[in-house]
KEMI-816617 format. One line per field, with one value per residue (C-alpha): x, y, z; residue number from 0. Coordinates in nm, 3 decimals, m for minus. Each point is the difference from the previous one (the first is absolute). Layout:
east: (X; ...) $
north: (Y; ...) $
up: (Z; ...) $
seq: (NUM; ...) $
end
This chain:
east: (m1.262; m0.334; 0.049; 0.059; m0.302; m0.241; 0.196; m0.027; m0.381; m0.084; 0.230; m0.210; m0.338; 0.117; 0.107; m0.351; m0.176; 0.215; m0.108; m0.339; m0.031; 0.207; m0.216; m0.294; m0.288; m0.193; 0.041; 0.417; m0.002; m0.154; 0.186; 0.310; m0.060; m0.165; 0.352; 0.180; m0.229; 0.043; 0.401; 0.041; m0.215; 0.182; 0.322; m0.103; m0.138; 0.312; 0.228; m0.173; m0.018; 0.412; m0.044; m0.167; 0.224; 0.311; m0.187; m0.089; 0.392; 0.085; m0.197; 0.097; 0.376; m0.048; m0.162; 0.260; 0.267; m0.238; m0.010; 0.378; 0.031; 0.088; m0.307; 0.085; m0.118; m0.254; 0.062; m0.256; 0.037; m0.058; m0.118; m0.228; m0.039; 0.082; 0.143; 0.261; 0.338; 0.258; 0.310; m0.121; 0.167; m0.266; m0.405; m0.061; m0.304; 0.078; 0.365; 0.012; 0.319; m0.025) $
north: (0.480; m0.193; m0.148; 0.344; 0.158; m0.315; 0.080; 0.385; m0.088; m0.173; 0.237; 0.262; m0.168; m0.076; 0.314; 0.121; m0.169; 0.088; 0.355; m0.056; m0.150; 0.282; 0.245; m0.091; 0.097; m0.225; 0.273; m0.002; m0.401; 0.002; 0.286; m0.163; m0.374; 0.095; 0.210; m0.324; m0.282; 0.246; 0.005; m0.296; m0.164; 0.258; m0.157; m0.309; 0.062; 0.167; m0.291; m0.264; 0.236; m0.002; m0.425; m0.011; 0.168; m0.167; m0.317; 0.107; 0.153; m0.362; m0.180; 0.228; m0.078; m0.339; m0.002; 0.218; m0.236; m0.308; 0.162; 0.098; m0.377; m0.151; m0.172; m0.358; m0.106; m0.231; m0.252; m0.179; m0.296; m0.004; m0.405; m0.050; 0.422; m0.030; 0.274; m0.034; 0.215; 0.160; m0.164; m0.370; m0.135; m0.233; m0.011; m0.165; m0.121; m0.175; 0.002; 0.175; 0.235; 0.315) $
up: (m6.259; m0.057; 0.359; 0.147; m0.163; 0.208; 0.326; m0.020; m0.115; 0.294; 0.211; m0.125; 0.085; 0.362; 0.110; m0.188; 0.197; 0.349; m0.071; m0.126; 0.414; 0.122; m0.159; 0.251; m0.239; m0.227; m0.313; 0.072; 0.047; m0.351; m0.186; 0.125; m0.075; m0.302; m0.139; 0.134; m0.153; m0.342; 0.009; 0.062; m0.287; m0.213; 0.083; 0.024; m0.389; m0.093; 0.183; m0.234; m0.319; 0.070; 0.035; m0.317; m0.175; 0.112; m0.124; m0.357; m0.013; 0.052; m0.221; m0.236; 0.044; 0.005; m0.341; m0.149; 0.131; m0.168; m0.329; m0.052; 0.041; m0.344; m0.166; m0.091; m0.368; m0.049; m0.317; m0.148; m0.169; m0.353; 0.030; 0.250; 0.095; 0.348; 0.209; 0.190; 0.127; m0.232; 0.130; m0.054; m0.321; m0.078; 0.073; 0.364; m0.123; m0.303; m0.058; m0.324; m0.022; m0.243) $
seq: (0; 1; 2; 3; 4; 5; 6; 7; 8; 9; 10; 11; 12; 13; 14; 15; 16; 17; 18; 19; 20; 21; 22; 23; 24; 25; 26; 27; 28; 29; 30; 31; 32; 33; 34; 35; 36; 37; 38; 39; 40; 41; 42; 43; 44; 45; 46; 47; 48; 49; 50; 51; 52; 53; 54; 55; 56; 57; 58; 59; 60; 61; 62; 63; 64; 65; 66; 67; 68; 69; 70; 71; 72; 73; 74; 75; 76; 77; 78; 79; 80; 81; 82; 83; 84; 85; 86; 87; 88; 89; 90; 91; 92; 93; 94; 95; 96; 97) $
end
């Protein structure tokens, strides 16, 4: 879809320009290149707008999927108050087992 929207963009500002030349006046070549030059940067615009948007959707399931991950516990020890992970028995820094 977003790739379509740049090809039909620039399709658009081609054949603009083709009939901005076939027009033979100065006041056509303008009218027409100007309608082309302002289609195209509106779906150029709307082409990234669409990119955007698939990236925020994405980050956005990515940090769903990172918080439904279970939270390991943190234990501290209650000797030398270190911090360290839940499912060690004893303190890695000191040894002390609670």
């Amino acid at each position: 879809m977003i790739l379509a929207l740049y090809i039909i963009g620039a399709v658009v500002f081609i054949i603009s320009v083709v009939a901005g030349f076939s027009s033979g006046s100065l006041t056509g070549f303008i009218i027409y290149v100007g309608g082309g030059i302002s289609s195209a940067i509106i779906l150029f615009a709307l082409a990234r707008i669409l990119e955007n948007q698939e990236n925020i959707l994405y980050k956005l399931k990515y940090q769903e999927e990172v918080q439904r991950r279970p939270q390991r516990q943190e234990k501290v020890c209650s000797k030398c108050d270190y911090k360290y992970d839940g499912e060690c028995n004893s303190c890695p820094h000191c040894g002390y087992r609670d």
